[in-house]
PDB file of N, CA, C and O in Angstrom:
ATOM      1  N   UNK A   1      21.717 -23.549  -7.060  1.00  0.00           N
ATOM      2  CA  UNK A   1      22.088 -22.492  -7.982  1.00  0.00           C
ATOM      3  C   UNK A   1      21.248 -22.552  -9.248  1.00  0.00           C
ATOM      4  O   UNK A   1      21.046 -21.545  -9.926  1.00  0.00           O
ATOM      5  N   UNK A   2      20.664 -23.990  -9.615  1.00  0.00           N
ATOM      6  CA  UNK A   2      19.977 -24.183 -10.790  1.00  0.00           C
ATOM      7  C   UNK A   2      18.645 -23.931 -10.371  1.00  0.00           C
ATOM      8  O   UNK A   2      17.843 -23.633 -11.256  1.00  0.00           O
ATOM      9  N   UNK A   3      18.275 -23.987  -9.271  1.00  0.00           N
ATOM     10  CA  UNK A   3      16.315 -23.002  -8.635  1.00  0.00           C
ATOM     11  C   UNK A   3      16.429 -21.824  -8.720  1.00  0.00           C
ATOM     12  O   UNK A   3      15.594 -20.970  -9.020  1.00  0.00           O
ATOM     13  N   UNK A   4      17.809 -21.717  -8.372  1.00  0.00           N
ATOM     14  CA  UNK A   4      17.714 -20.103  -7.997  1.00  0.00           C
ATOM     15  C   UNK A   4      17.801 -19.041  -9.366  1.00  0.00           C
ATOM     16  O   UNK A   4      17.639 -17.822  -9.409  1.00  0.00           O
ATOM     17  N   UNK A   5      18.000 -19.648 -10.039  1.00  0.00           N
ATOM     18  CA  UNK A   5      18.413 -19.020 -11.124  1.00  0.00           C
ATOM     19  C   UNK A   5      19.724 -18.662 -11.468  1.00  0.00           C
ATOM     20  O   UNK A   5      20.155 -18.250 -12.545  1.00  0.00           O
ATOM     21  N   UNK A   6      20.332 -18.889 -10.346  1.00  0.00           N
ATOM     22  CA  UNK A   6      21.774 -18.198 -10.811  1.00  0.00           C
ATOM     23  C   UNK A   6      22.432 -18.837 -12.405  1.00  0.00           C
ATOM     24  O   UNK A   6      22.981 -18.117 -13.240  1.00  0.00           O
ATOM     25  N   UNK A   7      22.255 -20.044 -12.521  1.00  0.00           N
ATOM     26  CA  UNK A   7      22.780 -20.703 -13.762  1.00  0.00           C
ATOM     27  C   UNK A   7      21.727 -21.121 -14.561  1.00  0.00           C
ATOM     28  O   UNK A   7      20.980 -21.910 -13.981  1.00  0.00           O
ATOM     29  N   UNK A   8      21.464 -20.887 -15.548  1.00  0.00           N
ATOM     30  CA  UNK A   8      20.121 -21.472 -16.420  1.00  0.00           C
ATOM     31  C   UNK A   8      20.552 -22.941 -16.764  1.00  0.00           C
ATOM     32  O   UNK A   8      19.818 -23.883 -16.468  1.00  0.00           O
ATOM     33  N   UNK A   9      21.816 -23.126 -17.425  1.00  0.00           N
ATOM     34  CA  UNK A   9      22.064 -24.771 -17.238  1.00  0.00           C
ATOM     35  C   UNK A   9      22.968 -25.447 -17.052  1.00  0.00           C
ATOM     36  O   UNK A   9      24.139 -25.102 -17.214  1.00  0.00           O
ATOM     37  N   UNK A  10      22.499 -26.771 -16.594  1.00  0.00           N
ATOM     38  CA  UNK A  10      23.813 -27.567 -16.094  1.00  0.00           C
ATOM     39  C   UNK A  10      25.515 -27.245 -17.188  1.00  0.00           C
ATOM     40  O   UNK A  10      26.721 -27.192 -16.944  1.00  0.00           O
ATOM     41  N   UNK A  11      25.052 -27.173 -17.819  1.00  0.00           N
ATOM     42  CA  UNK A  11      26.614 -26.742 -18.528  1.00  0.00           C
ATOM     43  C   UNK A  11      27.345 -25.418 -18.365  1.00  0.00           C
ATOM     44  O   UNK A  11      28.444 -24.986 -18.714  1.00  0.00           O
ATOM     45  N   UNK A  12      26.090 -24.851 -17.562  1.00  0.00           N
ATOM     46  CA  UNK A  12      27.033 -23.419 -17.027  1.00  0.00           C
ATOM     47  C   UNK A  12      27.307 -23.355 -15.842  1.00  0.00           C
ATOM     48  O   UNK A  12      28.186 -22.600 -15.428  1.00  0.00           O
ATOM     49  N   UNK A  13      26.478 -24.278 -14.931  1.00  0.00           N
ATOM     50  CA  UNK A  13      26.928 -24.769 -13.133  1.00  0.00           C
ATOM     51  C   UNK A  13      27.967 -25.463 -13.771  1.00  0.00           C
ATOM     52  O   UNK A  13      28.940 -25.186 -13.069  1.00  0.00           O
ATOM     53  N   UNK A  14      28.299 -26.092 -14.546  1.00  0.00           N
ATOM     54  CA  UNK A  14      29.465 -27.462 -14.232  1.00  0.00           C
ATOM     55  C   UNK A  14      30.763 -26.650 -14.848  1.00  0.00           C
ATOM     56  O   UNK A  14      31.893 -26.773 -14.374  1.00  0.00           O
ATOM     57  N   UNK A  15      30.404 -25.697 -16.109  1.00  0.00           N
ATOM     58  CA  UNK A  15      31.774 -25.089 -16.348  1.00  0.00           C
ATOM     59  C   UNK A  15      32.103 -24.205 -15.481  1.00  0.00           C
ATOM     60  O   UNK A  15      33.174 -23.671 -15.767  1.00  0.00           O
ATOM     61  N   UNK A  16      31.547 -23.768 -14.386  1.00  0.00           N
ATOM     62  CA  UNK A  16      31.739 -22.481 -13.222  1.00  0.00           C
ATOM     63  C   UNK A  16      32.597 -23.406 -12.343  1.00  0.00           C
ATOM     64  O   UNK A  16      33.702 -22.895 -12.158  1.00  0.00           O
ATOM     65  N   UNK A  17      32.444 -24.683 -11.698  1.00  0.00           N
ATOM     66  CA  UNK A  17      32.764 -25.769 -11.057  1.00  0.00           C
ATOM     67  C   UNK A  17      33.838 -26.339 -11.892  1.00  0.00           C
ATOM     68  O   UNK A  17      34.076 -27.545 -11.830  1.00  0.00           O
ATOM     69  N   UNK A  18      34.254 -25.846 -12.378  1.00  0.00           N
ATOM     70  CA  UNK A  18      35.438 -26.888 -13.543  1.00  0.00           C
ATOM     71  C   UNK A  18      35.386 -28.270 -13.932  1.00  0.00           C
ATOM     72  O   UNK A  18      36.411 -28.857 -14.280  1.00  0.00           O
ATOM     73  N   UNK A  19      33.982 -28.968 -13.889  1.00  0.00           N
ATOM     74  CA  UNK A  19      33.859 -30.359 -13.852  1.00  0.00           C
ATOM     75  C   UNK A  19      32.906 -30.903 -14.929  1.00  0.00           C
ATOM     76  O   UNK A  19      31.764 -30.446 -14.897  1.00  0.00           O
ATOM     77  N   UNK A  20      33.195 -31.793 -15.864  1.00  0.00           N
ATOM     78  CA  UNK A  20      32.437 -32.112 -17.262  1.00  0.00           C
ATOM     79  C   UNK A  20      30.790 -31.555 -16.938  1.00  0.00           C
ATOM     80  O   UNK A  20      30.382 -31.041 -15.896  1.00  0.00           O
ATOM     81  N   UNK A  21      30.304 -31.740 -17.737  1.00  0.00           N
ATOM     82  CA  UNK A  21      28.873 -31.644 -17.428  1.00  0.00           C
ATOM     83  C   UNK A  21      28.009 -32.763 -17.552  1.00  0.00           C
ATOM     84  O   UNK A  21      26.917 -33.020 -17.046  1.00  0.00           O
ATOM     85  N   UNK A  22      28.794 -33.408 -18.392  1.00  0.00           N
ATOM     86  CA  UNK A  22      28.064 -35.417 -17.807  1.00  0.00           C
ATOM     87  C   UNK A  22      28.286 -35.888 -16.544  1.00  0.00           C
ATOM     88  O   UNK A  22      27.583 -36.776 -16.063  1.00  0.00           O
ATOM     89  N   UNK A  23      29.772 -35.057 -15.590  1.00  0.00           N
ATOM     90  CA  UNK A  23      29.681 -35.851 -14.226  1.00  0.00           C
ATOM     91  C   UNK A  23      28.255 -35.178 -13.365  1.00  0.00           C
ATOM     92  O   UNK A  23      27.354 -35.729 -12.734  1.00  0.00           O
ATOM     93  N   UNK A  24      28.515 -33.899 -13.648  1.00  0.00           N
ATOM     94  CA  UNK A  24      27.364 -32.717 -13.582  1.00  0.00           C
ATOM     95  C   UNK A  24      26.136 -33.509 -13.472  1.00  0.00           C
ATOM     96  O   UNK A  24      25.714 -33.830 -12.361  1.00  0.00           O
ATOM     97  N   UNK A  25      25.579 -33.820 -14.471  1.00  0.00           N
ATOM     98  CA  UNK A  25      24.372 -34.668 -14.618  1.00  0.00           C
ATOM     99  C   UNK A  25      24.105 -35.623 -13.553  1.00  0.00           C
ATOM    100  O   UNK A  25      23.202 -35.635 -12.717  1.00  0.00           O
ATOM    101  N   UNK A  26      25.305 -36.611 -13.803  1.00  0.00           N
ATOM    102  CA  UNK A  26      24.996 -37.728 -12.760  1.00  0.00           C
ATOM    103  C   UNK A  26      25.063 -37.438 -11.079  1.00  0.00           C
ATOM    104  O   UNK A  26      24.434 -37.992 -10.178  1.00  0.00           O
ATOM    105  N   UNK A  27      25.932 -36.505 -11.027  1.00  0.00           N
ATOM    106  CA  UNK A  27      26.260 -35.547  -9.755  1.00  0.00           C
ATOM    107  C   UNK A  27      24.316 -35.789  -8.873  1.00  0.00           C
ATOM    108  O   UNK A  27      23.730 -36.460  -8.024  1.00  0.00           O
ATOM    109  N   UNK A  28      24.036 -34.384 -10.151  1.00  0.00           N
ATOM    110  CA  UNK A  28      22.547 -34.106  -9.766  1.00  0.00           C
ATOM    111  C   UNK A  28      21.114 -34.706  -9.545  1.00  0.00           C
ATOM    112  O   UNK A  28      20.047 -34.319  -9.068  1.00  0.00           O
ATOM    113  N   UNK A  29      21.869 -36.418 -10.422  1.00  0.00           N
ATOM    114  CA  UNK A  29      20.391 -37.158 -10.222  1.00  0.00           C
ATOM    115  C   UNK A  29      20.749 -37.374  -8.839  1.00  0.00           C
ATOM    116  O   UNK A  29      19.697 -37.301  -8.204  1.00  0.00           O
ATOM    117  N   UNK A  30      21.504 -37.553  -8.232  1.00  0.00           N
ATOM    118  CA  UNK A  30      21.998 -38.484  -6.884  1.00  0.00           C
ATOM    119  C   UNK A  30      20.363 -37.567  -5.660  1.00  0.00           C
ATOM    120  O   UNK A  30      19.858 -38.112  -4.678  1.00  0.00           O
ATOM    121  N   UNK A  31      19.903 -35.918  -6.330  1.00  0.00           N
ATOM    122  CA  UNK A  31      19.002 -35.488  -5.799  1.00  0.00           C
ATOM    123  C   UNK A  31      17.473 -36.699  -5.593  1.00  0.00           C
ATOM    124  O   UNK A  31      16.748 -36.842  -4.608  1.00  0.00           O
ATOM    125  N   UNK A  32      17.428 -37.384  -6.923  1.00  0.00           N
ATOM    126  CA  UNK A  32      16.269 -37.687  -6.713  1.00  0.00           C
ATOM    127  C   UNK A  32      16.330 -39.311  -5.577  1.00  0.00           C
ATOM    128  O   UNK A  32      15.322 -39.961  -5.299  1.00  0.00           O
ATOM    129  N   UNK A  33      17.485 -39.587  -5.187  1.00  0.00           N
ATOM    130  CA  UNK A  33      17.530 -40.604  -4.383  1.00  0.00           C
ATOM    131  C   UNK A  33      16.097 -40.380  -3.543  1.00  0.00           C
ATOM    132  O   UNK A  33      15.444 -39.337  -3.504  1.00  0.00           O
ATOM    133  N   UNK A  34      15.753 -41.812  -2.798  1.00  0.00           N
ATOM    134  CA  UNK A  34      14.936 -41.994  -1.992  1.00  0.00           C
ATOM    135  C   UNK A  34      15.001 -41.287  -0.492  1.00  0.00           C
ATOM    136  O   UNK A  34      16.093 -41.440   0.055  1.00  0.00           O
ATOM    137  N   UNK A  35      14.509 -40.913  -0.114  1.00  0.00           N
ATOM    138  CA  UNK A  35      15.048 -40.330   1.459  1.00  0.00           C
ATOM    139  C   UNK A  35      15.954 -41.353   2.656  1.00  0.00           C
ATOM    140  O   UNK A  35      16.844 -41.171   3.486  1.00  0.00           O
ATOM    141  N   UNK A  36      15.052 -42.586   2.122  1.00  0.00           N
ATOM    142  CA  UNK A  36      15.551 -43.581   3.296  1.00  0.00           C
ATOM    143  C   UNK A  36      17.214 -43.607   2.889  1.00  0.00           C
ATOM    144  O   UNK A  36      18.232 -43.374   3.541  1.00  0.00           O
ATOM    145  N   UNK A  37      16.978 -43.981   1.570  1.00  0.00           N
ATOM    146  CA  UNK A  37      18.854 -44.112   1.039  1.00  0.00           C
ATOM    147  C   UNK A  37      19.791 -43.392   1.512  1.00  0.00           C
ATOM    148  O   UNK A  37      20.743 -43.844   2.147  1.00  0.00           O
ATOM    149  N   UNK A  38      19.487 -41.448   1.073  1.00  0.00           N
ATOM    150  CA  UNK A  38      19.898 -40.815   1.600  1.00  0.00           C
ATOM    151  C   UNK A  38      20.473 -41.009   3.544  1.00  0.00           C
ATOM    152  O   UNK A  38      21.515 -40.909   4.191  1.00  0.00           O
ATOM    153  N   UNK A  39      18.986 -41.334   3.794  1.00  0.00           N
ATOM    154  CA  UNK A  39      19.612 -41.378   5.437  1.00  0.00           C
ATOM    155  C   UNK A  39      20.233 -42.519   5.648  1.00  0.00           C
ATOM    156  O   UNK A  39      20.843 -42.458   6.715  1.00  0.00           O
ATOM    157  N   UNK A  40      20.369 -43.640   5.059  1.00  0.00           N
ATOM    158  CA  UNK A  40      21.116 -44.826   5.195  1.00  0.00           C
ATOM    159  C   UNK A  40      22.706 -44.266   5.027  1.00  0.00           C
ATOM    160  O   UNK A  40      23.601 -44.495   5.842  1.00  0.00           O
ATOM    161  N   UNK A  41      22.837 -43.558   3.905  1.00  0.00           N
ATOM    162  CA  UNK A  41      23.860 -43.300   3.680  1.00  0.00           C
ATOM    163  C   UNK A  41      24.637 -42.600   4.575  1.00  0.00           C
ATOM    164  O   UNK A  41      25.663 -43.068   5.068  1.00  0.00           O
ATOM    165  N   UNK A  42      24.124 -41.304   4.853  1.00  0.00           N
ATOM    166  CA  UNK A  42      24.132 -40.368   6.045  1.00  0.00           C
ATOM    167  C   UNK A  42      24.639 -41.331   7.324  1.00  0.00           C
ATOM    168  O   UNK A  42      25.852 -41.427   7.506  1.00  0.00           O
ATOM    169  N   UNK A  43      24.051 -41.784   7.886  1.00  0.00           N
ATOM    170  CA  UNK A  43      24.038 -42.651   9.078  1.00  0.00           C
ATOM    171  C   UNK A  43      25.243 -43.728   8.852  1.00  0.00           C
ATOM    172  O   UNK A  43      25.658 -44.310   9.855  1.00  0.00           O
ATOM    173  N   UNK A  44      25.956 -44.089   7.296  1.00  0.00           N
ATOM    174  CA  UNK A  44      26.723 -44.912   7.491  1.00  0.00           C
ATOM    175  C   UNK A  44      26.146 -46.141   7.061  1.00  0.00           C
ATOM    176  O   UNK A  44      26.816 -46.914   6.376  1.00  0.00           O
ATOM    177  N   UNK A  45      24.602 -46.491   7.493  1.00  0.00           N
ATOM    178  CA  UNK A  45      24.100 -48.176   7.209  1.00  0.00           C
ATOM    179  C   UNK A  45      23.758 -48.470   6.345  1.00  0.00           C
ATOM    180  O   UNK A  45      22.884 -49.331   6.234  1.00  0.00           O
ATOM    181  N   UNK A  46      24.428 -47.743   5.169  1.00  0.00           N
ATOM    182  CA  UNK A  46      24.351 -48.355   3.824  1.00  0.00           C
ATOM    183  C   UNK A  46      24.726 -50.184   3.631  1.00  0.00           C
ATOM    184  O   UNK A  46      25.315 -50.856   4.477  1.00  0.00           O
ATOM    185  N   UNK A  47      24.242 -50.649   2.409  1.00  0.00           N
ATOM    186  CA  UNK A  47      24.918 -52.051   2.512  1.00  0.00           C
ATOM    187  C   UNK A  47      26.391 -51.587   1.770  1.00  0.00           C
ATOM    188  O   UNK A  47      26.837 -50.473   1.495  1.00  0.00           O
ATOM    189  N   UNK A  48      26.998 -53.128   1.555  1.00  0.00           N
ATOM    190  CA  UNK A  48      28.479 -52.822   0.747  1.00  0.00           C
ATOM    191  C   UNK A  48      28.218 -52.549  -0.320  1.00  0.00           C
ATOM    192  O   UNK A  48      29.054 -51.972  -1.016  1.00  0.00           O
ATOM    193  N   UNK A  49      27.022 -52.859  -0.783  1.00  0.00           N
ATOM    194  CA  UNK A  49      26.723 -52.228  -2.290  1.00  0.00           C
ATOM    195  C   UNK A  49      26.648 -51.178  -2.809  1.00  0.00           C
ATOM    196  O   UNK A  49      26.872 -51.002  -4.006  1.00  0.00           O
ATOM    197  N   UNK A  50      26.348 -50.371  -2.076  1.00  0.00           N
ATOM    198  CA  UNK A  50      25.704 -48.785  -2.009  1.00  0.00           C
ATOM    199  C   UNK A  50      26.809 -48.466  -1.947  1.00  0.00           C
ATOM    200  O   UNK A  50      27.285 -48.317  -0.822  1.00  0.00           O
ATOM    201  N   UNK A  51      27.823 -48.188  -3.370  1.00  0.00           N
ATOM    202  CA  UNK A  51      28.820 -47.487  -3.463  1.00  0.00           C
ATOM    203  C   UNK A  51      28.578 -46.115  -4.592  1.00  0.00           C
ATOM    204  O   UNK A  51      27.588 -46.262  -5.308  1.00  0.00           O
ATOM    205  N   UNK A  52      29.122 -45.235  -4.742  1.00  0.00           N
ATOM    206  CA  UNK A  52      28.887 -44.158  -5.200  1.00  0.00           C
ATOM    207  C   UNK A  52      29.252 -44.540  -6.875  1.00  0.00           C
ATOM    208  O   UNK A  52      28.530 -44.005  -7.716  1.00  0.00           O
ATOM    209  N   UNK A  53      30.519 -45.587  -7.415  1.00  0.00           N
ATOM    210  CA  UNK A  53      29.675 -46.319  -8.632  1.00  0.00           C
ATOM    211  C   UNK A  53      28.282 -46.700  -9.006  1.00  0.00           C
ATOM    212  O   UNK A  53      27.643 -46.301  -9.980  1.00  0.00           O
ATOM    213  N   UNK A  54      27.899 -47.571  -8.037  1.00  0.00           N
ATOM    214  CA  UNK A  54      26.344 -48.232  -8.207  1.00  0.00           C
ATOM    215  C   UNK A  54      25.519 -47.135  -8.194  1.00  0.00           C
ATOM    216  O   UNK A  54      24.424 -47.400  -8.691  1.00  0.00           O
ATOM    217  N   UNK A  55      25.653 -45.803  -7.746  1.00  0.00           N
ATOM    218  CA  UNK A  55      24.432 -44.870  -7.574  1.00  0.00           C
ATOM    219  C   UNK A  55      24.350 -43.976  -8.461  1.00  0.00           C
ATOM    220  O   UNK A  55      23.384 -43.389  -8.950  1.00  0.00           O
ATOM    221  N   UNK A  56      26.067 -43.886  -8.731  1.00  0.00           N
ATOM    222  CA  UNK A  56      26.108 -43.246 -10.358  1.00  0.00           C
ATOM    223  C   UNK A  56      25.196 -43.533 -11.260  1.00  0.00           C
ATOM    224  O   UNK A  56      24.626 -42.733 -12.001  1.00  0.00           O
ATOM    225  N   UNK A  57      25.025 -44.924 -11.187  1.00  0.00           N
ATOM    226  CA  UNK A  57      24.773 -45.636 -12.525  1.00  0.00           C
ATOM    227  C   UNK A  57      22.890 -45.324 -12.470  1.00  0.00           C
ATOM    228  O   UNK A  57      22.212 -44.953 -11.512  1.00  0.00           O
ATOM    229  N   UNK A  58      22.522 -45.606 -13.703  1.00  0.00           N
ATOM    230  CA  UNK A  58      21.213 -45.352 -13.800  1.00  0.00           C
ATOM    231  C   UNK A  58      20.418 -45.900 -13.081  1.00  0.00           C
ATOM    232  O   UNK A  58      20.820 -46.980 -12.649  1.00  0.00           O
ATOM    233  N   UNK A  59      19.304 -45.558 -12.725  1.00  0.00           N
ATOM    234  CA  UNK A  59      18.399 -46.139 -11.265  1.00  0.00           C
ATOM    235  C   UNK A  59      16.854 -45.105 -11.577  1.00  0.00           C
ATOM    236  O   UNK A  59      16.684 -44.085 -12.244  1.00  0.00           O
ATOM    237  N   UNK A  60      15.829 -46.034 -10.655  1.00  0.00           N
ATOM    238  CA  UNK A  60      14.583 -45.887 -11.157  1.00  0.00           C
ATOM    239  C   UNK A  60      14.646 -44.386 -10.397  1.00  0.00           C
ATOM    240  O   UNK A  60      15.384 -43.979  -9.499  1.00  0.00           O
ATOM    241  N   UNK A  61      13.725 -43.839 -11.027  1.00  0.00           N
ATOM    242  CA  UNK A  61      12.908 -42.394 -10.173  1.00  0.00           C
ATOM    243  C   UNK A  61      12.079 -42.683  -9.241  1.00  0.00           C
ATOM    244  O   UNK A  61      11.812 -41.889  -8.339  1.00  0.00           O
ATOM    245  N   UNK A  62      11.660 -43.648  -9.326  1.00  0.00           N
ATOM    246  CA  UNK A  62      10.718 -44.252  -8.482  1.00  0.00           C
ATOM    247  C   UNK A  62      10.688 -44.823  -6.742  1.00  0.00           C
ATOM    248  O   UNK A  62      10.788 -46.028  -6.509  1.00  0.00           O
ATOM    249  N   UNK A  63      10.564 -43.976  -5.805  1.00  0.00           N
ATOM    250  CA  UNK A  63      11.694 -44.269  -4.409  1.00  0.00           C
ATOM    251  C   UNK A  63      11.148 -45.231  -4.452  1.00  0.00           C
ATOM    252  O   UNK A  63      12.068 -45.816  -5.022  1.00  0.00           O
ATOM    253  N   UNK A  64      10.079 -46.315  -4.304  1.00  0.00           N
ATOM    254  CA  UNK A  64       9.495 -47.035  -4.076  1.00  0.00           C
ATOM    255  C   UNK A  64      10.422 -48.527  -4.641  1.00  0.00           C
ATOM    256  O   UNK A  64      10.897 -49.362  -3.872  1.00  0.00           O
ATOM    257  N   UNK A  65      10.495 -48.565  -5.915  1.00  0.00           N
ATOM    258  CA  UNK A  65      11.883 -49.310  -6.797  1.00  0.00           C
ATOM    259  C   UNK A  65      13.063 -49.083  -6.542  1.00  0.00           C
ATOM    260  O   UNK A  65      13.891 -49.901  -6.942  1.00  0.00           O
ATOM    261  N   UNK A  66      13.533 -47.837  -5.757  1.00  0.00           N
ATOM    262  CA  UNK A  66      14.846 -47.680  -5.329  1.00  0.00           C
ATOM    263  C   UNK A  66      14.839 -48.532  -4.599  1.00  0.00           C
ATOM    264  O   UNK A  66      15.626 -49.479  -4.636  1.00  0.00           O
ATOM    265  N   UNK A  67      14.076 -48.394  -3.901  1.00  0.00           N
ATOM    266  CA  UNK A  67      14.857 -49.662  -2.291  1.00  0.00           C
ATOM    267  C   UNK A  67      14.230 -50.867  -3.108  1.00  0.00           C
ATOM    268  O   UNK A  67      14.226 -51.576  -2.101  1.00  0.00           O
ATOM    269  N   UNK A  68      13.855 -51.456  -3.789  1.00  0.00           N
ATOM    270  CA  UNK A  68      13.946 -52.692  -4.356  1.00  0.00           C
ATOM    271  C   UNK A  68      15.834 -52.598  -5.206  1.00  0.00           C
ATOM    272  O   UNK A  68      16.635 -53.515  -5.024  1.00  0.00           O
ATOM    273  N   UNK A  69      16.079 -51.721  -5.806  1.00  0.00           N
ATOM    274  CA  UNK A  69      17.650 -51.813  -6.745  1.00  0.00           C
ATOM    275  C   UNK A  69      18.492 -51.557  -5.819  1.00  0.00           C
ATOM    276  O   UNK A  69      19.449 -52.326  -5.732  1.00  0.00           O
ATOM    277  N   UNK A  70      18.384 -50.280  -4.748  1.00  0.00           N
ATOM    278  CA  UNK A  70      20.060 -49.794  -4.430  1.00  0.00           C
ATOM    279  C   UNK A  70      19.665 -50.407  -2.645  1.00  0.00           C
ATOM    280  O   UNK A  70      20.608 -50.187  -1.884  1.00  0.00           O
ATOM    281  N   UNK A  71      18.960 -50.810  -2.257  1.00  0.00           N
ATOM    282  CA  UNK A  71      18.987 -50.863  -0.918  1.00  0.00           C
ATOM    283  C   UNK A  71      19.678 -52.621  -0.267  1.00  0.00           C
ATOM    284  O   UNK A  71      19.770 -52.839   0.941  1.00  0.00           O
TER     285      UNK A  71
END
């Protein structure tokens, strides 16, 4: 909705969604995850770590350093 234009910014996707716009934020980095993560996750073979706290939390942009932190 935020490519498309429909919402110019996260504070107008998150008040349409009834949900803060700081969860908003963290919601949306979860995009720049690594692919592998993503499909780990997907598939279930995440470790026990890879909880949706830990991914909340701040983490590199870098997929390459992801799977060094969240994998």
């Amino acid at each position: 909705m935020l490519e498309s234009g429909e919402f110019a910014t996260i504070a107008e996707l998150a008040e349409r969604e009834g949900i803060a716009s700081s969860y908003m934020t963290r919601v949306l980095r979860l995009t720049l995850l690594a692919p592998e993560i993503v499909e780990a996750i997907l598939d279930g073979k995440q470790g026990p770590e890879v909880t949706l706290v830990h991914v909340l939390e701040p983490f590199p942009t870098g997929w390459e350093a992801q799977k060094l932190d969240l994998s």
